[in-house]
N, C-alpha and C positions, 0 to 999 in steps of 0.2 A: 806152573810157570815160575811160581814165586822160588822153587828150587835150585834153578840155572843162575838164578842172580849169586853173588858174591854178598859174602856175610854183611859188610858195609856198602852191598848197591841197592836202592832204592826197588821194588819192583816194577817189571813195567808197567804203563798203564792199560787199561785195558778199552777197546774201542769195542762198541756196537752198530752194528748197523743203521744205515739211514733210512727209516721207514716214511715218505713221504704222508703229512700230516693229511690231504685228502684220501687216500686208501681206509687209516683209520676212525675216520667219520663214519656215520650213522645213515643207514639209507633211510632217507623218509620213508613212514605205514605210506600206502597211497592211501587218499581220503577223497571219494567220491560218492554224491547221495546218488542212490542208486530206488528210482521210479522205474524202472523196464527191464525187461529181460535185454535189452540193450544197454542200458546202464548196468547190466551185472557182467555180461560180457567186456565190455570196456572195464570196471573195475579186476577183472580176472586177471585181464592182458596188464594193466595196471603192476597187480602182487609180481606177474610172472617177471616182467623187467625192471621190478625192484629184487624180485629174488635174484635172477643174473647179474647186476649191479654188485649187488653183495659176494656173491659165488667170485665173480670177478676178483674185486677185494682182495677177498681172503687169497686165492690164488695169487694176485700180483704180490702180497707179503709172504707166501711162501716160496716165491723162486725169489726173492730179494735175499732171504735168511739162508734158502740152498746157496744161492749162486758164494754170501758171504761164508759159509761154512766147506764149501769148494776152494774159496778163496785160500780159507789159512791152511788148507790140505797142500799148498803149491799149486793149485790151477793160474794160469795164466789170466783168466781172464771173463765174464760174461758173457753172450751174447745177448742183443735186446733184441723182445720180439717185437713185430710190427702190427 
């Protein structure tokens, strides 16, 4: 980019994207004391929707990065999903 500028123009600045500061947060471990095969079952289902919580995440920060990498391609636009 710094090539297009003229010997005496500044280059331009450069923008990143806006990664909303809850995506990058930390899922909590679930912490459940676990006496029963019912308390292990409950901590399972625990792991399992903190691991989609996370899975989530990471996907919402990858279509943020597509969508802005579409963006400087000339794309018009995002679509958000619901």
């Amino acid at each position: 980019m710094s090539a297009c500028a003229g010997r005496n123009e500044p280059p331009p600045d450069l923008v990143t994207p806006e990664i909303p500061a809850p995506l990058l947060a930390p899922v909590p471990v679930p912490d459940r004391a676990v006496a029963s095969v019912a308390d292990a079952a409950a901590l399972l289902t625990d792991y399992h929707l903190a691991l989609e919580a996370a899975n989530g995440r990471i996907s919402a920060v990858g279509a943020i990065l597509a969508c802005w990498s579409a963006l400087g391609q000339g794309a018009d636009g995002c679509a958000e999903e619901e």
